[in-house]
C-alpha positions, 0 to 999 in steps of 0.5 A, a space after each residue: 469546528 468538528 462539523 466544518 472539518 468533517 465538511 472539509 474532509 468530505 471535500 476531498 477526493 477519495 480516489 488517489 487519481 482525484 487527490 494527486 490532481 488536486 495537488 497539481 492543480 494547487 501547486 500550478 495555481 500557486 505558480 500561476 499566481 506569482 508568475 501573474 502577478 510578477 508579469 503583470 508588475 513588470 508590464 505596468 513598470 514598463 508602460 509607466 516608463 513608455 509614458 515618461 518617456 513619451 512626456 521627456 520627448 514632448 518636452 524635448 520638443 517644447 525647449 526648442 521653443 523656449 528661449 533662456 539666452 536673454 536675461 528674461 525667458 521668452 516662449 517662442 511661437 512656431 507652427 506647431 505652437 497648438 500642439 506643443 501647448 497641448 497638456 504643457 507647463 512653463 515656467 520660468 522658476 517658479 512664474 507660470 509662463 504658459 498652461 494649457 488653454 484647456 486648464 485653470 489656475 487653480 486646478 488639481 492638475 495646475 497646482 501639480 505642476 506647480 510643485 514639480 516646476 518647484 523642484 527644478 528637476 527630473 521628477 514625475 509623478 502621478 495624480 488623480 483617481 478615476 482618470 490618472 493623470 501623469 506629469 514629469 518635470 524638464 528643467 532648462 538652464 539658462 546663463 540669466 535665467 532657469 525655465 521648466 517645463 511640465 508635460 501631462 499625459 492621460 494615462 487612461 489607454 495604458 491602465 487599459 492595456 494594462 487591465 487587458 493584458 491582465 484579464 488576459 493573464 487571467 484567463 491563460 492561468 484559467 486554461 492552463 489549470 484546466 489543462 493541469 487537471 485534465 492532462 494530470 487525472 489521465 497520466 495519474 489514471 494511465 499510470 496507475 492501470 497496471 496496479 489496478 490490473 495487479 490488484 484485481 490479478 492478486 484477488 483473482 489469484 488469491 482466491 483460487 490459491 493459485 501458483 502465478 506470480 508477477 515477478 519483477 522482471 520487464 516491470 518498472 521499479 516501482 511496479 517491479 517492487 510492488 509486485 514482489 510485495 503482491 508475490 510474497 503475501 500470495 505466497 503467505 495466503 497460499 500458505 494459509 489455505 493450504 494450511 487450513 486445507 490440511 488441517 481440515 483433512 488431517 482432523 477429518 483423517 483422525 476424527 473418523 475411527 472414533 466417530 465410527 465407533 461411537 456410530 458402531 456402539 450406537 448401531 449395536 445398542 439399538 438393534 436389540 434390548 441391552 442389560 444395565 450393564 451392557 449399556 454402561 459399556 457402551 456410555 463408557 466406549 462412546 465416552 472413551 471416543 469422544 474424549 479421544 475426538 476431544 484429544 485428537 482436536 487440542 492436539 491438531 489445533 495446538 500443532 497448527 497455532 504453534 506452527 502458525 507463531 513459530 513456537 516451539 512445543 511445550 516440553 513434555 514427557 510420556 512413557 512409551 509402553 502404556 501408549 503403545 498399549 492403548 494404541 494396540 488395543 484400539 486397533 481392530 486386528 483380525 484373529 490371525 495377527 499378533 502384536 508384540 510389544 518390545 522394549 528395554 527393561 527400563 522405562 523409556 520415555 519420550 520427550 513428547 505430550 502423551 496426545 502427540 505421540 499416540 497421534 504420531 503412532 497411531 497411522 503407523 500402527 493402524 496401517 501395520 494391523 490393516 496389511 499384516 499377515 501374521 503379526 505386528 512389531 512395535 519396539 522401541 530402544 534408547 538412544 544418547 539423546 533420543 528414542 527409536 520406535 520401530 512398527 514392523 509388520 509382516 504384510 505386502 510392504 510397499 509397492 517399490 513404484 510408490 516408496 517416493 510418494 510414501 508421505 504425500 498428502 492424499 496418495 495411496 498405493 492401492 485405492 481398490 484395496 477395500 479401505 477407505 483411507 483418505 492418504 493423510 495418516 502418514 504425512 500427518 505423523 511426519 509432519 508431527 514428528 518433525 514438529 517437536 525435532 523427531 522423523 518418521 522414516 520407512 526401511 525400503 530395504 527391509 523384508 518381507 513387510 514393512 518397517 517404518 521407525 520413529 526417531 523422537 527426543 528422548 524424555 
């Protein structure tokens, strides 16, 4: 049973064109079919009426020479007497008068003369097999005496007609399918073109990330909806690879200074003998990285799957000052700046994960070490419902012609200063900041320096 139906299935067609043809080509047969059969059942009513009709004129023609009026029924002799007797019964009520000389007594086609002569009225019917033979019955009323008359006619040339005309309807159907699939496979192909065309367009588009989109205007409805199907999952596959591509350049972004660490310790340790305990030092700084490149990923990879399920964050809370320390510690800043912590009396916690604040905090407090001149600020103060952190510095500030592309992904105010930064610290901190509800802003108005403030939920 399985065998036959998988042999059925691979019967099939596969292409939409092939099984739309298909279904138009059933749907015809099975038209074709009642309207064959319909004709054809009425042409062989009509043709068995030509032959009754014939019989009735045949023996309209054979009363004139049948005489009831005397008390006996006489048969008359006229000129065409031979052609009337051709296939003709007469009876007078159930005496046989006169048959056709070419037919017996007792013959098949006799005795249905016979029965229909019995009758004694309008009747017709039909006898034999290979041959068929139609005989109709024509009583004659008479004041003495009833006649009948029995005509036969051979219905083989309107079998014959009828078998042409079916043979005919037969091969018109056969045309007409053929016309069917043909006509039906090249208005499916034509019809289906402009999808073909928009699905190999949406490929070509999707590969790329591409800004082009179909639109539904000049489209007809169907097309027109496709094509803003198309649109929103190009929309949503530019979203994806731009995801990714952030996300590739965000961890690349942070990997890089504990990865330069550990290469720098690694350098230094190779370069000369080490002690016991410098070498302990140095596992402890390539550890103390590492872990820090671990933290850096769960906290990146966590931030793109909960953005990707539309999640809120965990709740969390971290005290500010200790993460700010460590920050500052890790920053290398030269011998000429100072950094200063600022805080209120009472510990003032955020209401973020440890790992995102310190990914937060760290552009802002590493760009502050790279452009100050003599210091760097970090404070931080509470708000009803919120903690502002501030990272002031006392450099350059920022070029007032670059304030507007400040938190783009991949712009730098000065790619010739010696760093070699990929653009991405700033935004990435924005974007995490606006992840659990917070902002990162700069202070154009501030001077001389920078000021950029952190707003988070409070702890």
């Amino acid at each position: 049973m399985n065998a036959a139906f998988r042999s059925l299935r691979r019967l099939v067609p596969r292409t939409l064109r092939g099984r739309l043809s298909l279904v138009a080509v059933a749907i015809a047969a099975l038209l074709m079919t009642v309207l064959t059969v319909a004709f054809n059942a009425v042409m062989d009513d009509h043709l068995q009426h030509q032959a009754d009709n014939e019989l009735y004129t045949r023996a309209a023609a054979v009363t004139t020479t049948v005489d009831t009026s005397s008390p006996r029924v006489r048969v008359l002799e006229t000129v065409n007497d031979r052609l009337l007797d051709a296939n003709v019964w007469i009876y007078a009520g159930t005496r046989l008068l006169e048959k056709p000389p070419t037919a017996t007594t007792g013959s098949s086609l006799t005795q249905a003369a016979d029965r229909l002569a019995a009758r004694r009225t309008h009747v017709c019917a039909t006898v034999g097999g290979h041959r068929p033979v139609r005989l109709c019955s024509e009583p004659i009323p008479g004041r003495n005496g009833a006649a009948t008359i029995v005509t036969a006619l051979d219905l083989a040339p309107y079998r014959s007609s009828a078998e042409t005309l079916l043979l005919g309807s037969l091969a018109l159907d056969a045309v007409m399918l053929g016309c069917t699939y043909v006509l039906t496979r090249l208005s499916v192909g034509r019809a289906l073109q402009p999808v073909r065309s928009m699905t190999d367009q949406a490929t070509q588009w999707s590969a790329v990330g591409s800004d082009d989109r179909f639109g539904t205007e000049d489209h007809p409805v169907e097309l027109a909806r496709l094509g803003g199907s198309l649109d929103e999952l190009l929309d949503r596959i530019r979203t994806v690879l731009r995801h990714e591509r952030r996300l590739t350049a965000e961890l690349s972004h942070e990997l890089r200074t504990p990865l330069t660490r550990i290469v720098m310790e690694l350098d230094w340790w190779r370069t000369r003998p080490r002690t016991d305990t410098q070498t302990r030092t140095t596992h402890e700084v390539i550890a103390e990285a590492a872990q820090s490149m671990r933290t850096i990923c769960d906290t990146l990879l966590d931030d793109a799957r909960e953005n990707a399920l539309n999640r809120a964050p965990a709740p969390a809370t971290t005290d500010i000052a200790p993460v700010v320390d460590r920050l500052l510690q890790n920053v290398d800043l030269p011998d000429r700046v100072k950094a200063t912590v600022e805080t209120d009396a009472q510990v003032i916690k955020a209401g973020v994960a440890p790992a995102l604040l310190e990914r937060i905090l760290s552009p802002l407090i590493a760009n502050a070490g790279r452009y100050a001149r003599s210091g760097v600020v970090v404070s931080a103060r509470r708000l009803p419902g919120a903690v502002l952190i501030d990272v002031v510095d006392d450099g350059p500030g920022v070029p007032e012609a670059f304030v507007d592309e400040l938190f783009q992904p991949g712009r730098r105010a000065d790619t010739g200063d010696g760093h070699d930064g990929a653009g991405l610290g700033l935004p990435l901190a924005r974007r995490l900041a606006r992840a659990v509800g917070g902002e990162v802003s700069y202070d154009p108005g501030y001077t001389p320096g920078a000021r950029f403030t952190v707003s988070l939920p409070a702890g």
